[in-house]
N, C-alpha and C positions, 0 to 999 in steps of 0.2 A: 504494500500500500504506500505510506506516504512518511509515514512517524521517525523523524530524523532528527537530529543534534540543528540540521541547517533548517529544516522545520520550524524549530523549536524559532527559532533566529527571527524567522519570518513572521512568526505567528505573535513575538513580543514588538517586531516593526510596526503590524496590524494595530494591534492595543495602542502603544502609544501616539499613531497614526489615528487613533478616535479618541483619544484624552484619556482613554481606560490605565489605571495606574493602580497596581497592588501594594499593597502594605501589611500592616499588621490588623489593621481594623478589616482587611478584607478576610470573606469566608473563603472554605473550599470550595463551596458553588460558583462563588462569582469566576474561579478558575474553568470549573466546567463551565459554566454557562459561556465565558470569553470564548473560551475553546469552542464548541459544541456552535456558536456561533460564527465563529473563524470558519469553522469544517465546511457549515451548511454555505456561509458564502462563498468558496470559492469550489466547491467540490456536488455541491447539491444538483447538477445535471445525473451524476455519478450516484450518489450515496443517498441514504435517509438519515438522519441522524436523530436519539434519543438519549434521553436521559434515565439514571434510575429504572434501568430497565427489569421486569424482575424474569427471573433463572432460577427459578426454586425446582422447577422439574429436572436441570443437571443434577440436583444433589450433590453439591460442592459446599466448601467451607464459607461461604456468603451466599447471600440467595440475592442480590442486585448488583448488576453494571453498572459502573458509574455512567458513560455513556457507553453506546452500542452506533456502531453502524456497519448498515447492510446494504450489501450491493445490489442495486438496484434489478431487476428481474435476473434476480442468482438467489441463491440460499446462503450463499458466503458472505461472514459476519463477521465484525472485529471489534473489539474491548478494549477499550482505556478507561485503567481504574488511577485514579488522584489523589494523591493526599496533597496536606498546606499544612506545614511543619511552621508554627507560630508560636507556641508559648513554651516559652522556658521551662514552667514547672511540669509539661507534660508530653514534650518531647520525646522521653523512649519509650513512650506509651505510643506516639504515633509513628517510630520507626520498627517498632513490631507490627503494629497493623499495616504500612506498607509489607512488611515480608508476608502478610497474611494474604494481600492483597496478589501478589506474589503465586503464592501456593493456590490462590482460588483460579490466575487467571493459568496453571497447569494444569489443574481438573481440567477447564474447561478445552485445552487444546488437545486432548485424545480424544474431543468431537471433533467428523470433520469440518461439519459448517462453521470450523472459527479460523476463521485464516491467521489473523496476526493479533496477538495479542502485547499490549504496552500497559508499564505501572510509568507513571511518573507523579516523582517526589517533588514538592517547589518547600524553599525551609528559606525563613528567616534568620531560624535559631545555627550558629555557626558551631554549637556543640556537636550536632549530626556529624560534621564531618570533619573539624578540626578537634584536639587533645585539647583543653579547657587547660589553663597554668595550674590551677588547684585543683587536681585529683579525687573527687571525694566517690569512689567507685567501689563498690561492694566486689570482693574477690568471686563470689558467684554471678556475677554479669560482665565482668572485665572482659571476655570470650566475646560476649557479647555486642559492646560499644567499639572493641579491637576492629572487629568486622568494620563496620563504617569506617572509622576513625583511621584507622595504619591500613589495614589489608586494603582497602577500599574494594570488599568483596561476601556476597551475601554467602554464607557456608550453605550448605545440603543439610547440615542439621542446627537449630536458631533454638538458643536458651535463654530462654528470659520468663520473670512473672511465675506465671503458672505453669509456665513449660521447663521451668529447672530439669524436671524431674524426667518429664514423658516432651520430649522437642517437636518442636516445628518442624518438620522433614520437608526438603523440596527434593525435587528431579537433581536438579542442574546447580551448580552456583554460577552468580553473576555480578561482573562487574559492575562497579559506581562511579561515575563519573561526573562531578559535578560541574555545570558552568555555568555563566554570568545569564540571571533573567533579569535585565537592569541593575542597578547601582547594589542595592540591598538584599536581594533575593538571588539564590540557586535552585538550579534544577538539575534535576539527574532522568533520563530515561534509562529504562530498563524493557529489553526487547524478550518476550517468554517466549514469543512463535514468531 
C-alpha cells in the first residue's frame, strides 16, 4: 500500500498545510481523525476508509481497528492501529499497549483479507525512547524499557505489568525507529504485514 517513513513526511506537510498542529492537549483521535482524513483525501478514488472498526469475529486480543481501509471492489483490507504517547505519568502503560496493539495486528495477518498491516506510535514523552539521567526503574521491567530505550527493538517475548509472569508473545521482533513529527513530537512506524 502506501505507509512509509516519506509518508509519514507528507502527511505532517498536509496538517500543517491546514493549520492542524498537535501537542499535548491533543487526543489520539485527533491523530486518527488527521490521518483517516489525509487517506480519504488523497486516496479515496482507491480506498474506503473507517474508523473504530469492530473485529470481534477474528477473535484477537482487541476487538476494534483503529482505522481500517478497504480496497475498493477487492476484499483486501489494511489496519493502522495508533497510539499518542502524552503523559509522563503513564507512558509504559501506553508502550505496552502499543506492543499489544502489535500482537493484535499479527492475529489479524494469518487472515488473508488483510494485506498490510501498520502500528504507529507519535510520543511526546522523550522517556519512550531516550534513558531519562535518573534511573528510577524496577529490576523486573528494566528488560522491558531496554527494549525501546538501547535495543530500539520490540522482543518476541514483552514483560511488563501483568505479564511479568505469563509474557506478551509476538511472531516476529521489530525495529523502532523514531523520527521528527514537527519540533516536539516523534513517531515511529512499525510494519507487521
Amino acid at each position: 500500500m502506501f505507509l512509509t517513513e516519506n509518508f509519514i513526511a507528507e502527511f505532517y506537510s498536509y496538517c500543517k498545510n491546514h493549520g492542524w498542529e498537535f501537542d499535548k492537549s491533543s487526543s489520539e483521535f485527533t491523530f486518527q481523525f488527521r490521518l483517516g482524513w489525509y487517506l480519504n483525501h488523497h486516496f479515496s478514488e482507491k480506498y474506503l476508509i473507517d474508523f473504530e472498526v469492530n473485529l470481534k469475529l477474528y477473535n484477537a486480543i482487541k476487538k476494534e481497528a483503529d482505522i481500517l481501509i478497504k480496497e475498493k471492489n477487492s476484499v483486501n483490507k489494511s489496519v493502522i492501529e495508533l497510539k499518542f504517547i502524552k503523559d509522563e505519568s503513564g507512558y509504559d502503560i501506553s508502550i505496552f499497549k502499543f506492543c499489544e496493539d502489535i500482537k493484535f495486528l499479527e492475529q489479524l495477518s494469518e487472515r488473508p483479507e488483510f494485506d498490510e498491516l501498520y502500528c504507529l506510535a507519535f510520543s511526546i514523552v522523550d522517556k519512550v525512547y531516550f534513558s531519562p539521567k535518573k534511573v528510577l526503574v524496577s529490576e523486573k521491567h528494566k528488560e522491558f524499557y531496554k527494549m525501546f530505550r538501547d535495543d530500539k527493538k520490540i522482543k518476541t517475548e514483552i514483560r511488563y505489568g501483568k505479564n511479568i509472569e505469563i509474557p506478551l508473545k509476538l511472531k516476529s521482533e521489530y525495529n523502532l525507529v523514531w523520527n521528527n513529527f514537527g519540533e516536539k513530537i516523534k513517531v515511529c512506524l512499525v510494519k507487521v504485514k
